[in-house]
Structures are given as C-alpha cells and as structure tokens.
C-alpha positions as CSV (number, residue, x, y, z in Angstrom):
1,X,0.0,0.0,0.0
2,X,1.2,3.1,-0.9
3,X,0.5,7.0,-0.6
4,X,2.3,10.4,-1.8
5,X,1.2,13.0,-0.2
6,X,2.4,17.2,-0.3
7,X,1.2,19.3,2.8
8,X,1.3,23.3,2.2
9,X,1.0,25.0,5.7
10,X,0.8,29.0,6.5
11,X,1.0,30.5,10.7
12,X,0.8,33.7,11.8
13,X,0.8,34.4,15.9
14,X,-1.1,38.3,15.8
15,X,-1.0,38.1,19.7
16,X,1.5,36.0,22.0
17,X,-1.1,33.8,23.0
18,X,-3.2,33.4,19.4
19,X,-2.1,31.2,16.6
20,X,-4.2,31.1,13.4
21,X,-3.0,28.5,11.3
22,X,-4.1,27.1,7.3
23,X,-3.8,23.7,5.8
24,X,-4.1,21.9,2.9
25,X,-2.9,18.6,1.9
26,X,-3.4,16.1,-0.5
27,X,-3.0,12.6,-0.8
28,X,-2.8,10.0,-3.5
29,X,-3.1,6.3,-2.7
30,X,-2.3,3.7,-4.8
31,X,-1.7,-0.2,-4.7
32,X,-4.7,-0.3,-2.3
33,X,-6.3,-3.7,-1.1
34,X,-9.5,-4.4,-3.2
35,X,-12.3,-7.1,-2.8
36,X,-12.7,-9.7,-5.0
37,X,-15.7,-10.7,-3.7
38,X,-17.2,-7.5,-2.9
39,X,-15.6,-6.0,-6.1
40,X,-17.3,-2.1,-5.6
41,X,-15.1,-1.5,-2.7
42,X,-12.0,-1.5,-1.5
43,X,-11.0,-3.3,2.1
44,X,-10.3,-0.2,4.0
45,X,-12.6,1.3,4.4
46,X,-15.1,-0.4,3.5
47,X,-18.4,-0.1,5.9
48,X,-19.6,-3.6,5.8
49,X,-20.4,-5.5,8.8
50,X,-21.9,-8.8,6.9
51,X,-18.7,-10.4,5.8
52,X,-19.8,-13.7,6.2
53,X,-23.2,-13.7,3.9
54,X,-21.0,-15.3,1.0
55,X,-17.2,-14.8,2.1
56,X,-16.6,-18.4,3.7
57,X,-15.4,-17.8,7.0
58,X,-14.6,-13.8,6.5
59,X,-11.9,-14.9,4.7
60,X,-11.6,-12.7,1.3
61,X,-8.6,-12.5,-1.1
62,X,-7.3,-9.4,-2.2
63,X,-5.5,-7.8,-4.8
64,X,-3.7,-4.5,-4.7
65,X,-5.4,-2.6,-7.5
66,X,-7.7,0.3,-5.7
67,X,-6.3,3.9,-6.1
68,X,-7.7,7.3,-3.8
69,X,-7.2,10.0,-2.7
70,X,-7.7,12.4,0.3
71,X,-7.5,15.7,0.4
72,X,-8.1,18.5,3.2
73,X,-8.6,22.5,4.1
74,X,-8.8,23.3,7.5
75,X,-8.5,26.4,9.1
76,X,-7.7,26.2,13.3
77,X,-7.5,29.1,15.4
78,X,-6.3,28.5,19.2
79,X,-6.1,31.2,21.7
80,X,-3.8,29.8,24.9
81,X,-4.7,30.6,28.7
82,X,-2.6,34.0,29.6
83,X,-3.7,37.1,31.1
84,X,-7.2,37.2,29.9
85,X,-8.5,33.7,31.6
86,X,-9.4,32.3,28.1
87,X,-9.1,30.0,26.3
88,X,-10.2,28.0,23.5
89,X,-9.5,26.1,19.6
90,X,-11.5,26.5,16.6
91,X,-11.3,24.4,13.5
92,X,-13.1,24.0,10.5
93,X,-12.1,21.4,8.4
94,X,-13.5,20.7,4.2
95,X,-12.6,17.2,3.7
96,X,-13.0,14.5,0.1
97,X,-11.8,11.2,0.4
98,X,-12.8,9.1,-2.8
99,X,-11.8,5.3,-3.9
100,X,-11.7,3.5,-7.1
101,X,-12.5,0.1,-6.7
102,X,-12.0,-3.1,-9.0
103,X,-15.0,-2.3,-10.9
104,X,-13.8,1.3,-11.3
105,X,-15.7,4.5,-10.3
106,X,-14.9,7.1,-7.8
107,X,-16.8,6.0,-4.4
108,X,-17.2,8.1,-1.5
109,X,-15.1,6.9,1.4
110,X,-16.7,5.1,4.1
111,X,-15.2,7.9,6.5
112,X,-15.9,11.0,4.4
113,X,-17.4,13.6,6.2
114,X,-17.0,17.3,3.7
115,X,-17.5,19.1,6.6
116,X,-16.4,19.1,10.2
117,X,-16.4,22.0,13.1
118,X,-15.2,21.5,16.4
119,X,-14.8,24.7,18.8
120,X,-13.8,24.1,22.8
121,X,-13.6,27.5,24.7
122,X,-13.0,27.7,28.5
123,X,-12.8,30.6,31.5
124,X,-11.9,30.5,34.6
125,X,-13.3,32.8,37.7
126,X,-9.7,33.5,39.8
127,X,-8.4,30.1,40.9
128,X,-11.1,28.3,42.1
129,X,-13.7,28.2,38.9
130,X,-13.5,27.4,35.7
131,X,-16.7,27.0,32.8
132,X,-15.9,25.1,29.2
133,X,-18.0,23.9,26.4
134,X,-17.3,21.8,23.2
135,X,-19.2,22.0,20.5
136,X,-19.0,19.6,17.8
137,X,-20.6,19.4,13.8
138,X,-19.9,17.3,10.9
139,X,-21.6,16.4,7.8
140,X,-23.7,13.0,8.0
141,X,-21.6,10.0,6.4
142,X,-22.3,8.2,3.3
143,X,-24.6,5.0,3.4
144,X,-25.5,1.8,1.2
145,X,-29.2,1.8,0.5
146,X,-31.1,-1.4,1.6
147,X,-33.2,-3.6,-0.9
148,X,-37.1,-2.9,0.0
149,X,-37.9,-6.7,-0.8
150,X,-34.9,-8.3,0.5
151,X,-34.0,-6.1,3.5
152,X,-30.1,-6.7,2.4
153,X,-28.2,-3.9,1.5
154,X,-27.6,-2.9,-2.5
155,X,-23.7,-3.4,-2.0
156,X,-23.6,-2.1,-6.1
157,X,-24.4,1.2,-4.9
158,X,-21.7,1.1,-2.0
159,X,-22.0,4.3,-0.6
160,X,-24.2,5.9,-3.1
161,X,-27.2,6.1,-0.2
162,X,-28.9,8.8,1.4
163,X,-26.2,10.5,3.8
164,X,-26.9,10.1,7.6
165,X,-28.4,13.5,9.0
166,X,-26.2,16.4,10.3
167,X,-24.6,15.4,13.5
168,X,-23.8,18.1,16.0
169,X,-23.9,18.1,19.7
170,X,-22.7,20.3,22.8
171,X,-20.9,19.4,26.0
172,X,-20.9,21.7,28.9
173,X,-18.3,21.1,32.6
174,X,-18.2,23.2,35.4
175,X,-15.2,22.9,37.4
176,X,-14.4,23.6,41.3
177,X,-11.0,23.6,42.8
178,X,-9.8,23.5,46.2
179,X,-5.8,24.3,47.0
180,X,-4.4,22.7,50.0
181,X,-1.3,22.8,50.9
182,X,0.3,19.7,49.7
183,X,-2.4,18.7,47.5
184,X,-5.3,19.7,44.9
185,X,-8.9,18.9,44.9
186,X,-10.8,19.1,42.0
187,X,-15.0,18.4,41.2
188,X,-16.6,18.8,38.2
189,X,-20.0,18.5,36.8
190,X,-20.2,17.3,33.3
191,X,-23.0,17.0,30.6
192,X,-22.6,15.4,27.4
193,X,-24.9,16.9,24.6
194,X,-26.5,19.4,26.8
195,X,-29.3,19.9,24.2
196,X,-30.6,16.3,23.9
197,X,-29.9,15.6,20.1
198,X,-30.6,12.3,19.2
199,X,-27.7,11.9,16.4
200,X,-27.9,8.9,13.9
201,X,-24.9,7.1,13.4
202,X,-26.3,4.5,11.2
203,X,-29.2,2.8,9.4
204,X,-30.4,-1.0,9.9
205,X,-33.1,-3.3,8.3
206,X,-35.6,-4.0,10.8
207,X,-36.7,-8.1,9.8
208,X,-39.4,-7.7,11.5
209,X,-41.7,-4.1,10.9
210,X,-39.8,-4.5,6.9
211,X,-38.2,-0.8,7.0
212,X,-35.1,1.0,7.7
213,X,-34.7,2.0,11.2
214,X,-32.0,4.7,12.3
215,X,-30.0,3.7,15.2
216,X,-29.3,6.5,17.9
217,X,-27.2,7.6,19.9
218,X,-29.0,8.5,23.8
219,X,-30.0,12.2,24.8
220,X,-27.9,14.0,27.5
221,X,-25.7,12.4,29.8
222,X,-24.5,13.9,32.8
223,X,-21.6,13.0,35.1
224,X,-20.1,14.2,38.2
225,X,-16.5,13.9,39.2
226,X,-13.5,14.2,41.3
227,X,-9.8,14.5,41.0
228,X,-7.2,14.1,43.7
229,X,-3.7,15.7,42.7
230,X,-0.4,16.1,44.6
C-alpha cells in the first residue's frame, strides 16, 4: 500500500497567546487492497459489517489494485490561557476522500465527512472556577441503500445512499477547585450533549416491521467527578 502525499501550511501568531493556522494537503493512494468478492469496494474502508453472507469464514482474497485520494482544508485558530483567563481552539475542516475500486468508479469513502467543526472555549473565575463547552458538527456520512424486498443492502451502490443527518452536539463542565497545601482537589459536573440531540450514526433493516430503522445515539448524559492531585 502506498500514498504520496504534499502538505502546504501557513501561521501567523497576531497576539503572544493566538495562533491562526491554514492547511491543505493532498494525498494520492495507490496499490490499495480491493475485494474480489465485494468487487465495488476497497478493504479499508469499507463499511460492511456482513462479511460472512458469502465470504466463507470472513476470509476474502485481495489484490492491490484500488487507487484514492484524500485531500483536506482546514483552518484552526487556538487562543492559549494567559492574562485574559481564556481559552479555546477552533477548527473548521473541508474534507473528500474518494476510492476506485476493481469495478472502477470514484466511491465516497466510508469515512468521508465534507465538513467538520469543532470549537472548545473555556474561562476561569480566579483560581477556584472554571466554565468550558465543546461543540462539535460534521456532515452525515455516506450509506449503502437497503433492498425494499430483500432487506439486504444494494452493496452495487456502495456508498451511493442517502447520507446520515447532520450530526452536532454540545458538552458543557463546570469545574471547582480546592488548594491545599500539599495537594489539589478538583470536582466537576459534566454533561454530554446538553441539548438532547438524538444523532444517527447509522441505518439497519428492521426483519421484522420491513423498513429501515435509524439507530441513535441517547440524549444527555450527565456525570459528576473528582480528582485528587499532589
């Protein structure tokens, strides 16, 4: 397996404690493991989970035909903690990754998400407090339709499906800190997608109603914490 890749970078510091920073890259890959048996996809990746329908024993012979290529803007901003009790990163990536398989065709990559956003900012009151928040967003991934009659996926049209929805969610912590004199006491409360969002991370054939069913990930999810340092 094999991949050339060029990387073209530009940073500029405005303050002492901001970075702004711009990439792009590109990569080609070539000499790739493709299916024989699954012959519209390449092994990696490859976003099938039913190897064993008609591969005897998940077993599958290869040959190293399949090409791609990946290739990437992203723009990322971090301010450090100084002075001002700040603090946060900011990136905002456009992403293609495409694969050509032993059938040929350029294929969506089982991981190819065109657009991702993450942004994690934090303040702290004095010494004792401290607030942060991430939020995250990225494009719904690509999917392989399911046959109405059969309930089996159409693996011709690998990863020519309906996209799954826009995922984005929102964590929020509070933190509290106590100083002792030879140790450190620290409690937080955490909550995991503050806003509830149900986020689909993939489709299934439910056998039994006949129809697609989106599987979910759960609402909110709080924690509490407490961390003992010396």
């Amino acid at each position: 397996m094999k991949a050339d890749q060029i990387v073209f970078s530009i940073q500029h510091n405005p303050q002492p404690d901001l970075k702004v920073q711009i990439e792009l890259y590109q990569k080609w890959y070539s000499d790739y493991p493709a299916r024989i048996y699954r012959p519209y996809a390449v092994l990696s990746p490859s976003g099938f989970d039913d190897l064993t329908n008609d591969i005897p024993f998940g077993l599958e012979p290869l040959q190293s035909t399949g090409t791609g290529y990946s290739r990437c803007l992203e723009i990322f901003i971090q301010k450090k903690f100084s002075e001002i009790p700040l603090y946060g990163l900011f990136s905002l990536t456009f992403a293609d990754t495409k694969f050509e398989s032993i059938l040929g065709g350029i294929t969506d990559g089982a991981y190819d998400s065109p657009v991702i956003l993450n942004i994690t900012a934090g303040y702290r009151f004095g010494k004792n407090w401290e607030v942060s928040s991430k939020f995250r967003l990225a494009t719904g991934l690509p999917t392989t339709p399911f046959d109405p009659v059969t309930g089996k996926r159409i693996c011709g049209e690998y990863n020519q499906g309906e996209r799954l929805p826009l995922y984005h969610s929102m964590d929020l912590r509070v933190d509290k800190r106590w100083y002792f004199d030879w140790f450190t006491l620290n409690t937080y409360i955490d909550a995991q997608n503050v806003y509830g969002r149900e986020n689909v991370s993939a489709y299934r054939w439910n056998s039994r109603l006949n129809k697609i069913e989106a599987q979910s990930s759960i609402g909110i999810l709080p924690s509490i914490g407490i961390n003992f340092e010396i």
